[in-house]
C-alpha positions in Angstrom: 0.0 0.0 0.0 1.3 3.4 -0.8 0.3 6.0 2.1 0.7 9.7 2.0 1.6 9.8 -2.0 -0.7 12.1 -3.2 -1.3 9.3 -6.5 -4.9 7.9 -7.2 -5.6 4.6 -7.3 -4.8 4.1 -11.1 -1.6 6.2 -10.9 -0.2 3.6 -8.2 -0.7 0.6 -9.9 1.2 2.4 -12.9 4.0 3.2 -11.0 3.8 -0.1 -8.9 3.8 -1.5 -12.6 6.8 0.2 -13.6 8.6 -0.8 -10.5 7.7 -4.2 -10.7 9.4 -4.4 -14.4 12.4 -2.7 -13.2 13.0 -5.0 -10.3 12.3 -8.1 -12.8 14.8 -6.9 -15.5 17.7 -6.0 -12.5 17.1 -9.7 -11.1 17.5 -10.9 -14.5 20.6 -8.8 -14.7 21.6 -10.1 -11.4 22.3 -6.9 -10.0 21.6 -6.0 -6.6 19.5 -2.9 -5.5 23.0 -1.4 -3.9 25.2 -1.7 -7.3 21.8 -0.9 -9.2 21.8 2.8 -7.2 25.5 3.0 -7.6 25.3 2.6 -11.2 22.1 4.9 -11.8 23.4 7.4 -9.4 21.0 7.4 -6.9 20.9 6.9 -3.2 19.9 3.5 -2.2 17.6 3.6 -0.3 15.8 6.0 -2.6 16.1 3.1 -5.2 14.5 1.3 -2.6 11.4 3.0 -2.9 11.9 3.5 -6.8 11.4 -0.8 -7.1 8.2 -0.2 -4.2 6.2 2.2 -6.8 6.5 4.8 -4.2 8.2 7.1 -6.4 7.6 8.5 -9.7 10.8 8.8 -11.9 11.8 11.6 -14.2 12.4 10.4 -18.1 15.6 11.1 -18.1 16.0 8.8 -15.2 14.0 5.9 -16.7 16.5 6.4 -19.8 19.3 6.4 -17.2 18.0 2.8 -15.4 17.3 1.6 -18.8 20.8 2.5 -20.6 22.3 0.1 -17.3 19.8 -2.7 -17.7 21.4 -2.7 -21.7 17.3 -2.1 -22.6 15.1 0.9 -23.9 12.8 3.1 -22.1 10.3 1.5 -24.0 10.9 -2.0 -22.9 10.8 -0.6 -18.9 7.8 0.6 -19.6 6.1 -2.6 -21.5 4.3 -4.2 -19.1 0.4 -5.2 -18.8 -2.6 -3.5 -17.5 -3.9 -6.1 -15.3 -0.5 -5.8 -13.5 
């Protein structure tokens, strides 16, 4: 459950949908969530919530996190609407 976001309903399960195809394509990588941060930049724990859907992530960013995971934007943000 995200508390105190200030997203709607169907704004969290996008960004919960986003997260969860991140996380997948990291595991895949076999990176953790510490060398992931370290790679994109970004503070850990801040990644943290970035994988939880609790944060909604610039397009440069997304680029950023998709240029690691050797992907495109467009392939982070393939994922289906029933997630």
């Amino acid at each position: 459950m995200l508390v105190g976001t200030g997203y709607d309903c169907e704004q969290k399960r996008y960004l919960k949908a986003v997260a969860d195809r991140i996380r997948a394509l990291r595991v895949q990588q076999g990176y953790s969530q510490e060398s992931m941060a370290l790679m994109v930049k970004m503070d850990r724990s801040y990644y943290g919530r970035v994988e939880r859907g609790e944060k909604n992530l610039s397009l440069l960013k997304i680029k950023q996190i998709a240029d690691v995971l050797g992907t495109s934007p467009a392939n982070l943000l393939n994922f289906s609407e029933e997630s």
